[in-house]
MDTraj code that builds the backbone (N, CA, C; nanometers):
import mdtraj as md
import numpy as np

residues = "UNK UNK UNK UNK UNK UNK UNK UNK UNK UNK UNK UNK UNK UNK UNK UNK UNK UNK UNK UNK UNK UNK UNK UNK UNK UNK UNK UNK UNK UNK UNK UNK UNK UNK UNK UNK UNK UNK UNK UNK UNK UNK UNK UNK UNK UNK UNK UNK UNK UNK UNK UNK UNK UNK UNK UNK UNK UNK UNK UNK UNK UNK UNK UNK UNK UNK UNK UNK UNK UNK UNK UNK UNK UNK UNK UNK UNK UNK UNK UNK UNK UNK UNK UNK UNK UNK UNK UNK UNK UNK UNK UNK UNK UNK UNK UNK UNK UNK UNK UNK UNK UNK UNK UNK UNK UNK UNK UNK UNK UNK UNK UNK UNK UNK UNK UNK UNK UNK".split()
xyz = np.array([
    [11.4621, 9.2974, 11.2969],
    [11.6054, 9.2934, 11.2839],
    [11.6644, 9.3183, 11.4222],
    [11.7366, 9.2268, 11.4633],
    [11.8235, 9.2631, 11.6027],
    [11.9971, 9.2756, 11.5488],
    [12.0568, 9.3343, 11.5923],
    [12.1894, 9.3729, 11.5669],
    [12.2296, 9.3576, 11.7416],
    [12.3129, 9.2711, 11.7820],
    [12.4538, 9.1804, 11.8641],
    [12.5418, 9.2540, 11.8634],
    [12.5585, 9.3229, 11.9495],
    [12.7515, 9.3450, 11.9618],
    [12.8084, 9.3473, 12.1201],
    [12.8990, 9.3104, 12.1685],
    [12.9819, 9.3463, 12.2995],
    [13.0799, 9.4907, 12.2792],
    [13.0493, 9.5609, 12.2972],
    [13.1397, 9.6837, 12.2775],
    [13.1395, 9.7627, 12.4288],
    [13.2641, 9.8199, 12.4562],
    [13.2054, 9.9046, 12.5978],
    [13.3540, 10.0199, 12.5662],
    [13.3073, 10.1288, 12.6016],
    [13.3958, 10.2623, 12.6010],
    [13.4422, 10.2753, 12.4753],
    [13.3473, 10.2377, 12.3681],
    [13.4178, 10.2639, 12.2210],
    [13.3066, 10.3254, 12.1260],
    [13.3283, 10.3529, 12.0164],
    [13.1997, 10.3703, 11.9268],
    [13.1956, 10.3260, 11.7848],
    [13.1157, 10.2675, 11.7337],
    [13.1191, 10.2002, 11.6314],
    [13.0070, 10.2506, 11.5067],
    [13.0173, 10.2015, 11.4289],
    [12.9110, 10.2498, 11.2881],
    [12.8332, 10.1624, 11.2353],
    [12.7353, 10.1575, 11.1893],
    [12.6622, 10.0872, 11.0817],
    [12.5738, 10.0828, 10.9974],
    [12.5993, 10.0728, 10.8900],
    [12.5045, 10.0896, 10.8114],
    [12.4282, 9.9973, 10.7280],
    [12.2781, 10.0097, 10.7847],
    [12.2002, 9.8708, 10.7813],
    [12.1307, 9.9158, 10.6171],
    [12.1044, 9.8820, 10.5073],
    [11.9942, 9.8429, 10.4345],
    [11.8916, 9.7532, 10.4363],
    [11.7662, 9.7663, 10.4301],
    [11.6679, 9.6792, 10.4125],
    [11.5484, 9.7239, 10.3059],
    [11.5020, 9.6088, 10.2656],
    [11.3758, 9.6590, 10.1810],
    [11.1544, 9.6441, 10.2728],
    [11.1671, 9.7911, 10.2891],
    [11.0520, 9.7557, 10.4084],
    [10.9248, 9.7165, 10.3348],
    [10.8836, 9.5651, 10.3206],
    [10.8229, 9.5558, 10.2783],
    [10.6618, 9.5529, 10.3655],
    [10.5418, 9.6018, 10.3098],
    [10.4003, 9.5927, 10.3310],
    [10.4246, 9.7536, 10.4337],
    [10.4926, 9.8703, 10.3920],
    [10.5001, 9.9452, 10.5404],
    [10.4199, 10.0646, 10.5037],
    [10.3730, 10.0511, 10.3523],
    [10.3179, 10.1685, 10.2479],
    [10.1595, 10.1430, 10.3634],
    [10.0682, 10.2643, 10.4079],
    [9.9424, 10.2565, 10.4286],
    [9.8854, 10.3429, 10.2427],
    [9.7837, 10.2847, 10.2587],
    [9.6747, 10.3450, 10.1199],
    [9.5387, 10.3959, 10.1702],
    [9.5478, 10.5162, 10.1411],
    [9.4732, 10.6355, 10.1753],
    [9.3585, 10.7072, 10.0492],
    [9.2459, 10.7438, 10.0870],
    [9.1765, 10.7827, 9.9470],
    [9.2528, 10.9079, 9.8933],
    [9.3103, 11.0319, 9.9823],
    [9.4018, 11.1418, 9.9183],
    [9.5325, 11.1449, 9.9309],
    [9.6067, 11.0212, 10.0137],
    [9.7270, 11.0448, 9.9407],
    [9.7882, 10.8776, 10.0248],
    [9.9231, 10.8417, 9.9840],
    [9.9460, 10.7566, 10.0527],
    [10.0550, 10.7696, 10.1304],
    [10.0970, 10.6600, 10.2516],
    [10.1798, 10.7202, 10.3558],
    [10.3087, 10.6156, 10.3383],
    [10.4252, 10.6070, 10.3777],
    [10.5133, 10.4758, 10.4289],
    [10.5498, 10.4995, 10.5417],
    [10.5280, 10.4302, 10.6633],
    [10.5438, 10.4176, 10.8241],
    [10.6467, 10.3457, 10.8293],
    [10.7474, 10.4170, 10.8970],
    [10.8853, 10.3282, 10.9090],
    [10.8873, 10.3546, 11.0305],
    [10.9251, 10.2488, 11.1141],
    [10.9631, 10.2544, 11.2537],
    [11.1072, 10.1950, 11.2706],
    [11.1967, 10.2976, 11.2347],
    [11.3708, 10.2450, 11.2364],
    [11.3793, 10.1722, 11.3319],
    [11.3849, 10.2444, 11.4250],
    [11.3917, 10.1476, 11.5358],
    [11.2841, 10.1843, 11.6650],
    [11.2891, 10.1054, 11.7685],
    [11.2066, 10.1159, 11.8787],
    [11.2748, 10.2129, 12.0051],
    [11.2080, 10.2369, 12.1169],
    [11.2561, 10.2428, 12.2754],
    [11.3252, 10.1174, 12.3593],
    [11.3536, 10.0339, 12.2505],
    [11.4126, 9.9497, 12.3372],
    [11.6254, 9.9483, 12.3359],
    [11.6316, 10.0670, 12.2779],
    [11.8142, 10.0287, 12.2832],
    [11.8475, 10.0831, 12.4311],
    [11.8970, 10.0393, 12.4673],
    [11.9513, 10.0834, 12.6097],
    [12.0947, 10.1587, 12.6130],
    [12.1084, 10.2062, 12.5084],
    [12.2525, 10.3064, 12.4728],
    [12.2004, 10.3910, 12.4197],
    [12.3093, 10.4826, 12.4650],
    [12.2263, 10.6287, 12.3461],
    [12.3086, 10.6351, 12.2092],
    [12.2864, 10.7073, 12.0585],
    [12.2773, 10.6500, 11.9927],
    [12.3412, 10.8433, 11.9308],
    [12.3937, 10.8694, 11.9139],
    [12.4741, 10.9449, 11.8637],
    [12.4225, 11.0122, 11.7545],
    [12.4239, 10.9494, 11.5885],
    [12.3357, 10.9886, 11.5392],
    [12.2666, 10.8949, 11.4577],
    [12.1350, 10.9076, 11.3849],
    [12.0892, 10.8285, 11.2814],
    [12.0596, 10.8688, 11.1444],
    [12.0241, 10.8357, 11.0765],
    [11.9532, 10.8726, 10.9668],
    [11.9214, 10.7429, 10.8754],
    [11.8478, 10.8262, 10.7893],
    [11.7062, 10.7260, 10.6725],
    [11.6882, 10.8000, 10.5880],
    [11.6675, 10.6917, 10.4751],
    [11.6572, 10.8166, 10.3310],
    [11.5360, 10.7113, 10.2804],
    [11.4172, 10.7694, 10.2219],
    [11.3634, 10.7374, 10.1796],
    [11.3131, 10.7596, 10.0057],
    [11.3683, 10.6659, 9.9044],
    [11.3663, 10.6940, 9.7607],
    [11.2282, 10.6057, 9.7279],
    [11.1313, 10.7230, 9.6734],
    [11.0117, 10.6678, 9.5891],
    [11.0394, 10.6010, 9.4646],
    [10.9760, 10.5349, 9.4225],
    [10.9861, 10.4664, 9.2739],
    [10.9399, 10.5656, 9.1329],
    [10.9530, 10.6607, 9.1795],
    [10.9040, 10.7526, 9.0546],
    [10.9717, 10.9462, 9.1214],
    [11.0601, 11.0311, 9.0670],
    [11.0424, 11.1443, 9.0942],
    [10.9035, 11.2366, 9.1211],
    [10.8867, 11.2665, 9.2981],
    [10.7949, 11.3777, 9.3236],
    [10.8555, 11.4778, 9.4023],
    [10.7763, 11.5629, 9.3240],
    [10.7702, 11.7021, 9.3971],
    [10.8130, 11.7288, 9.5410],
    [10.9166, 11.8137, 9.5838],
    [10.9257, 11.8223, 9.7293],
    [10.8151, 11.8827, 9.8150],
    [10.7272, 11.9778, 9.7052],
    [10.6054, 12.0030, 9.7258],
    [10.4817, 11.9495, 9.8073],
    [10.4926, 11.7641, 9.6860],
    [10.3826, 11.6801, 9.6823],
    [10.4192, 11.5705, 9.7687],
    [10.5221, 11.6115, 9.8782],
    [10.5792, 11.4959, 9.9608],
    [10.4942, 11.5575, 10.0804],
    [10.5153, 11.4810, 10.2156],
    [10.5242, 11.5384, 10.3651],
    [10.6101, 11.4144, 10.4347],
    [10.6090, 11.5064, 10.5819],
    [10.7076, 11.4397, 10.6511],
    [10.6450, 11.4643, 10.7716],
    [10.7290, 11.3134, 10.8327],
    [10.7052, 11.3622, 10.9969],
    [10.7919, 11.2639, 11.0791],
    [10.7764, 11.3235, 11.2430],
    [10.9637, 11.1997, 11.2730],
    [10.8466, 11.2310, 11.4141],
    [10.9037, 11.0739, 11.4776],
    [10.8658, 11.0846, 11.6281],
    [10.9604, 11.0508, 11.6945],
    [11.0466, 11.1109, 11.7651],
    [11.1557, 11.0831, 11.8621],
    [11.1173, 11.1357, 11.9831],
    [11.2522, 11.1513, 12.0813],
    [11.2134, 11.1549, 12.2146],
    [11.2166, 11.3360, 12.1654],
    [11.1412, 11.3921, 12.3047],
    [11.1888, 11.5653, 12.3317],
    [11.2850, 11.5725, 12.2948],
    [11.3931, 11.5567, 12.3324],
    [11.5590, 11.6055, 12.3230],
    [11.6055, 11.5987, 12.2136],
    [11.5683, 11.4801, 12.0832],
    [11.6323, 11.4821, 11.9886],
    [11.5905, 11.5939, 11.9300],
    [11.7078, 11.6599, 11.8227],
    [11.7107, 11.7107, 11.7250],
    [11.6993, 11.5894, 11.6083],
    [11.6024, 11.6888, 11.5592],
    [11.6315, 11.5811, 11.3462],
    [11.5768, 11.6997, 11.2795],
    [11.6108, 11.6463, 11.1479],
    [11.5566, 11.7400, 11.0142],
    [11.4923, 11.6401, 10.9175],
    [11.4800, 11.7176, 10.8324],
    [11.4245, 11.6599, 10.7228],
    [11.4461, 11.7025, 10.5496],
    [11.4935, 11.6518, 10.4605],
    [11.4894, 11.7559, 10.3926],
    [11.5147, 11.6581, 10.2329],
    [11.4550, 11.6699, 10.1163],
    [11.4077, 11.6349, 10.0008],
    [11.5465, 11.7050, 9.9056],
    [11.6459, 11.5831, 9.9289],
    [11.7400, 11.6449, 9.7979],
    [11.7392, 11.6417, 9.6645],
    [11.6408, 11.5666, 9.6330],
    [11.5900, 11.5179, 9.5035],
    [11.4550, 11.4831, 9.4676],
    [11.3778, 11.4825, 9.3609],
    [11.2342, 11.4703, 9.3612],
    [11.2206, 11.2715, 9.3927],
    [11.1382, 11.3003, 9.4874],
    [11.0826, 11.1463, 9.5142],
    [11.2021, 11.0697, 9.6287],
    [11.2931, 11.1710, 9.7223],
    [11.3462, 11.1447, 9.7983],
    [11.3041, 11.2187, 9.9148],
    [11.3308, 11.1677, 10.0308],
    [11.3375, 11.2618, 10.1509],
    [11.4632, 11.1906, 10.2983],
    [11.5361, 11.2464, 10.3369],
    [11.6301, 11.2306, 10.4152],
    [11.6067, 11.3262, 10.5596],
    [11.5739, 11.1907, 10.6062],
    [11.5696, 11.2009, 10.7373],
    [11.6670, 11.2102, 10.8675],
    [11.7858, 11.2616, 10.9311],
    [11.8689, 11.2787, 11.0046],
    [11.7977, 11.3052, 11.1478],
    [11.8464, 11.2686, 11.2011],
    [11.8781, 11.2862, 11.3807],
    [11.9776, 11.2764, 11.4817],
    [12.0086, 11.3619, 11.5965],
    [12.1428, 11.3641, 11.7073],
    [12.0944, 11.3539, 11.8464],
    [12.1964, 11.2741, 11.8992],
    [12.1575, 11.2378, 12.0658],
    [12.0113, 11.1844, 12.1275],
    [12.0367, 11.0441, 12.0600],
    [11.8879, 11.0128, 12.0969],
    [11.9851, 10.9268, 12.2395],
    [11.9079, 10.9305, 12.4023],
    [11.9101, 10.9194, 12.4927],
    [11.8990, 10.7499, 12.4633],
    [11.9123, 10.6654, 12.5567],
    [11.8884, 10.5412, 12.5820],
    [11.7058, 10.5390, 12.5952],
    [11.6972, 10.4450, 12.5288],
    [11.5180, 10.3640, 12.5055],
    [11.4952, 10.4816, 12.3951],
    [11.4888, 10.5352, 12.3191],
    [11.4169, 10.6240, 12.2694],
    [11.3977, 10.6091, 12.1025],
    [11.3209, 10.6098, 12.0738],
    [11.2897, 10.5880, 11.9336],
    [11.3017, 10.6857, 11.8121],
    [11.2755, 10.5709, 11.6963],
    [11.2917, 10.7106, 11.5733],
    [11.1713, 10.6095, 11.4796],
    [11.0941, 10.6979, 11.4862],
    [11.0006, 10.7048, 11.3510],
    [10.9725, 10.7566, 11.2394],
    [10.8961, 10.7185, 11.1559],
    [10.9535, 10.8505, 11.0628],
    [10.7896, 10.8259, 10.9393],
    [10.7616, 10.9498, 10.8526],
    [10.6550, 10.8992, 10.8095],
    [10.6832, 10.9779, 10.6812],
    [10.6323, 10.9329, 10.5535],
    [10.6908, 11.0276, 10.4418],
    [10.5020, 10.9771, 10.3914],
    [10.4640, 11.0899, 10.3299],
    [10.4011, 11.1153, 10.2304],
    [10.4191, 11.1403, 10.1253],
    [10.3343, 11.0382, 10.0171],
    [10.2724, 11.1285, 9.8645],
    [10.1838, 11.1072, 9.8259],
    [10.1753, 11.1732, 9.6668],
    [10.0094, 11.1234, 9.6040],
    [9.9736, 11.0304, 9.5726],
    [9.8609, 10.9784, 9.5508],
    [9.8293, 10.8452, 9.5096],
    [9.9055, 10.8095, 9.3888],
    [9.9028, 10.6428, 9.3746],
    [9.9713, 10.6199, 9.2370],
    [10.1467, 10.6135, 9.1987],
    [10.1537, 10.6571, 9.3134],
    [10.3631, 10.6388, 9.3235],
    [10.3626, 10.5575, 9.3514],
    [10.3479, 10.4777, 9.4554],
    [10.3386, 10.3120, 9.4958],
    [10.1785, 10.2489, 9.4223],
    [10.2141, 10.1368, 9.3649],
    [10.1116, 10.0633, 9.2902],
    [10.0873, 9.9722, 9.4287],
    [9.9166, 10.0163, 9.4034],
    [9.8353, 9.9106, 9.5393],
    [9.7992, 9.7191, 9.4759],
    [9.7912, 9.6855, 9.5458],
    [9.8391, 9.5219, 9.4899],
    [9.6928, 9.4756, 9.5648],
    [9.6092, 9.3997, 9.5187],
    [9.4974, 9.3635, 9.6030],
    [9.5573, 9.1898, 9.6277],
    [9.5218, 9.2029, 9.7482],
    [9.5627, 9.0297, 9.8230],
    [9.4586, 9.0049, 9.9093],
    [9.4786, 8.8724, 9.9517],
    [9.3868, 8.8223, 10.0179],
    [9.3806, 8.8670, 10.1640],
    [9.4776, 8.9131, 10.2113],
    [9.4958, 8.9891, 10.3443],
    [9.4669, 9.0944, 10.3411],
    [9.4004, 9.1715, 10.2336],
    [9.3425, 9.3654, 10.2139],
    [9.1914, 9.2926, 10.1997],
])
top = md.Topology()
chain = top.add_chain()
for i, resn in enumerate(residues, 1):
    res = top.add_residue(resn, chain, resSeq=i)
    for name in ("N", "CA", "C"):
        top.add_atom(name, md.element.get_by_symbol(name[0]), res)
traj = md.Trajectory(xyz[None], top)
């Protein structure tokens, strides 16, 4: 996804939806979804972000995990407002700097699909 704009000395909003498809890894003890919001390549800094990630079934805030890769400087959190959600936030990400983000659960919340590419 690339997002276009000419903007200069202003600030603007947006809020993107997408459905990430193939981003689930399958693991023998639990499974992961690897989201890479975005890359090191924006050349603006980026005020704030966030990502919410809703499983297809209520789990445990317990039976979740989390993890975020940004630059040093950012601040983010993390935090499960509901079973089988987790919301991801972050502030002052610098120019080039990324946001990743990784949610765990147990097997069996996402149904594994066998294809010819596994």
């Amino acid at each position: 996804m690339q997002l276009n704009f000419d903007l200069a000395d202003t600030t603007e909003t947006w809020q993107i939806c997408y459905l990430a498809v193939g981003a689930i890894h399958f693991f023998d003890e639990g499974d992961e979804l690897r989201w890479y919001v975005f890359d090191a390549e924006t050349p603006v800094p980026i005020l704030s972000a966030s990502a919410t990630v809703n499983l297809p079934e209520p789990v445990p805030a317990e039976d979740m995990t989390a993890a975020v890769e940004t630059g040093a400087l950012v601040s983010h959190d993390v935090a499960s407002p509901a079973p089988g959600t987790l919301r991801y936030e972050a502030e002052q990400f610098p120019p080039y700097t990324k946001f990743w983000l990784v949610a765990g659960f147990p097997k069996g919340v996402v149904e594994f699909h066998w294809t010819w590419r596994r």
